[in-house]
N, C-alpha and C positions, 0 to 999 in steps of 0.2 A: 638211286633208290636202294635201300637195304635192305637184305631179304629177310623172313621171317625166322626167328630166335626163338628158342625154349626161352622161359623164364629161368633166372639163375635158382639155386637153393639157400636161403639164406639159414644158416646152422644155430644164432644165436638172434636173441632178441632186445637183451640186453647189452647196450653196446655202446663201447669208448670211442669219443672223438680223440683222433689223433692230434689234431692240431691244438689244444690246448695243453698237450705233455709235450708240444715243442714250444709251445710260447710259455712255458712257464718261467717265473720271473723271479729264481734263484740265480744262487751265486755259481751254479754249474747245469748250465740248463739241458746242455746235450744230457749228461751221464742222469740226470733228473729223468730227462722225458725218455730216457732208454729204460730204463726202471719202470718205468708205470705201463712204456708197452708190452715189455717181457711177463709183467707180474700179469698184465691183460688177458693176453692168450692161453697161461695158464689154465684157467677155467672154461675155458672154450670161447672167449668172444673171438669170432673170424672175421668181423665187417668191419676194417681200415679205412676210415674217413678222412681224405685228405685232399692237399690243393696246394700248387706249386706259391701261389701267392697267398699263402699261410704265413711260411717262412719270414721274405720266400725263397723259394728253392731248402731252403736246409731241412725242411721238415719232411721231405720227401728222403734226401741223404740220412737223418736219424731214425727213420720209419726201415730204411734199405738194413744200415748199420744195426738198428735194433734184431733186426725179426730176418734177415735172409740167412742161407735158405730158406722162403717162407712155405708151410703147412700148407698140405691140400686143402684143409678148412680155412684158410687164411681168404677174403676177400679184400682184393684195393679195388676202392671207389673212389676217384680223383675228379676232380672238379674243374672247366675250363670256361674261360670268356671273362675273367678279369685277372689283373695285376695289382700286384704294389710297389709305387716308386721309393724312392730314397728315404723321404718323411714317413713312408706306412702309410700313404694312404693309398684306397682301392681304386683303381681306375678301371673302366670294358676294357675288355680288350678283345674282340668278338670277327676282326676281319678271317678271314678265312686263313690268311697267312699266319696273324696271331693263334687262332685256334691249331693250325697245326703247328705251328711252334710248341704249343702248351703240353701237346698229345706225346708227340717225340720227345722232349724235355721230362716229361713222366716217365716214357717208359724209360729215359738213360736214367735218371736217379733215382727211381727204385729199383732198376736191375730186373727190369720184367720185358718181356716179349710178347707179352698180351694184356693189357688193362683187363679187370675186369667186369667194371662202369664206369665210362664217363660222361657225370652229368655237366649238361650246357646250363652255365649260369646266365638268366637274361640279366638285361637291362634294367635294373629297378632298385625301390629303396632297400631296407634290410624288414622292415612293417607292414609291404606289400606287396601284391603279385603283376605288377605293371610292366608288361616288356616296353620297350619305347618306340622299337621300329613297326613299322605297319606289318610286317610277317616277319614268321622266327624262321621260314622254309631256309632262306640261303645261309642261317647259322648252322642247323641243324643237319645239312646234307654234308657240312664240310666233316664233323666225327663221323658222316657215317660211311664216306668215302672207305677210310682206313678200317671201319666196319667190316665193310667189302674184302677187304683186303688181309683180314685175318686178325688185325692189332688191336681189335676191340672185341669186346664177346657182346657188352649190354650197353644202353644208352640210356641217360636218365634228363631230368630238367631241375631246374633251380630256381625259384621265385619266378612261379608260372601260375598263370592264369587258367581257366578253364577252356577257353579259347583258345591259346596256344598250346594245350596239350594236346585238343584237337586235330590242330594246324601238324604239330608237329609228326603225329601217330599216323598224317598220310605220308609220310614222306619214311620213316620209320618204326618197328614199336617200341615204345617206353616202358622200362619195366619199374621204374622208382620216378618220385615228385619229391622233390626236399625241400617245404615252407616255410614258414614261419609260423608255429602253432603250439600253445600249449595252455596249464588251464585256466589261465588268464585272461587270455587271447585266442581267441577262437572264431576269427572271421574267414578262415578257411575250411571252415565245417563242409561247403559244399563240394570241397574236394576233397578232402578225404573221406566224404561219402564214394564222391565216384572214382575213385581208385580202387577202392576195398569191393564194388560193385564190378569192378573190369584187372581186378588180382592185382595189381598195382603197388609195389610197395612203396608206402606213404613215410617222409621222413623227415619229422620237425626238427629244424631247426630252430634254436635258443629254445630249450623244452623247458629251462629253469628260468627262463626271462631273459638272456642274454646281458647285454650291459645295463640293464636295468633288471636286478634280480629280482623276481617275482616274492610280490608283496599282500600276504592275504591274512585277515584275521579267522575267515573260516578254517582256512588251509593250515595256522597253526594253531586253531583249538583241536581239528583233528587230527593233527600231527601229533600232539600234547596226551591226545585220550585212547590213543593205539602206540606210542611209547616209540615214538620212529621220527625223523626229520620230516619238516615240511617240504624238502628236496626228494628225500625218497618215497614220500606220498605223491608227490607233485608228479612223478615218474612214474610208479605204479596206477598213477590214475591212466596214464597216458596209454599205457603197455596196454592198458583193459579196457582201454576205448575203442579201438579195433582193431581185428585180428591181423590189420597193414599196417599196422606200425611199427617201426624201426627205429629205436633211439639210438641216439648220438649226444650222450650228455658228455661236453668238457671237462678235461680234470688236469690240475698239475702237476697232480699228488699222487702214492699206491693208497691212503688210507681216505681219498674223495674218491677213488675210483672203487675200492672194496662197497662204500657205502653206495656208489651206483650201481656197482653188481646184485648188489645184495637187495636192491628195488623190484627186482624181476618177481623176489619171490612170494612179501606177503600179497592176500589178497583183502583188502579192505575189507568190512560187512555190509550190509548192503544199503543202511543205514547212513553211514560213512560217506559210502558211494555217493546216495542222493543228494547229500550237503557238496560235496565238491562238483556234482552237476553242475549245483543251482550257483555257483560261483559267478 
């Protein structure tokens, strides 16, 4: 069992997923995704979203290569319980021997001595929060061993249920939930209520749709009538959903990443607002 943890401080809110500046799909993808993490930081984003089966493995090596020494405002949040084989595709990989392979493999290729969250990916699709085994307890005690032991500071989950956060917050605290949600999709409404009810930081993944980019005719009349993308409406709606939210939109660019930064700052009217509610 792991003993009780401050909440970390997360410094930004608007914030670059890593893994899509290493999967970008130029003709020099390292010197690419080193570029868009350097230009990142710049402006203060410190929350490093990553995961050895990104790559895999290289994204953690271009994250090290980019950004070490990295900034005390710097956060890595690395991600553990699946892999990808030869073909790319994701496979669990959730034994306790896998899990700590993931955690060690982290900290050697980013060059760190202490993670400083990692979230346990369950068992399930990429659309919903179904772990598969009857408890996530004997997933969840293997990160928090090294917990114990100094090499982790936080622990978070990954396509979790409201029952497995449960499950999981007796054995541990969770300080982040990373699901699938954004403002298309929103069948995780009841956890990101009770996140932001128990300080929780909440953190959608695919906020712009994911491999199916998000498709709205309201989202681009008011994209259209505030003079801004329906991306970075899509994202500023999110950020003003609740004060637990932590974006991670992908980018493989510096000029889609300036345009995600730059989501944080207007604020829709209120008007605006109620049409992208009633989405």
């Amino acid at each position: 069992m792991a003993g009780p943890c401050p909440a970390p401080e997360w410094p930004v809110r608007a914030l670059n997923e890593v893994r899509a500046g290493a999967d970008t799909a130029c003709q020099n993808p390292g010197a690419a995704a080193i570029e868009v993490l350097r230009t990142a930081v710049e402006p203060g984003v410190g929350h490093i979203d990553t995961a050895d089966a990104y790559g895999p493995y290289v994204t953690n090596e271009i994250i090290r290569e980019a950004l070490f020494p990295y900034g005390d405002h710097l956060h890595s949040v690395t991600k553990v319980g699946m892999l990808r084989d030869e073909r790319g595709s994701r496979l669990p990989a959730n034994s306790p021997e896998a899990l700590r392979g993931q955690i060690i493999d982290s900290l050697r290729r980013l060059g760190l001595d202490v993670l400083d969250v990692v979230n346990l990916r369950t068992v399930g699709g990429a659309d919903d929060r179904v772990a598969v085994p009857d408890t996530l307890v004997p997933q969840f005690e293997t990160p928090a061993e090294p917990q114990q032991k100094g090499l982790i500071r936080h622990l978070g989950l990954s396509t979790v249920s409201l029952d497995r956060l449960a499950e999981a917050q007796r054995t541990a605290p969770v300080v982040c939930v990373q699901n699938f949600y954004n403002i298309a999709n929103r069948r995780d409404e009841a956890m990101l209520t009770a996140t932001a009810e128990q300080v929780i930081a909440y953190v959608p993944y695919f906020p712009l749709g994911g491999f199916s980019p998000l498709q709205s005719k309201v989202l681009e009349s008011v994209a259209r009538r505030l003079g801004a993308t329906p991306t970075a409406v899509a994202q500023s709606w999110l950020l003003r959903r609740s004060p637990n939210v932590l974006l991670i939109p992908g980018t493989p660019s510096v000029a889609h990443l300036r345009e995600n930064i730059a989501a944080a700052a207007p604020t829709p009217p209120p008007d605006a607002v109620a049409e992208l509610d009633a989405i």
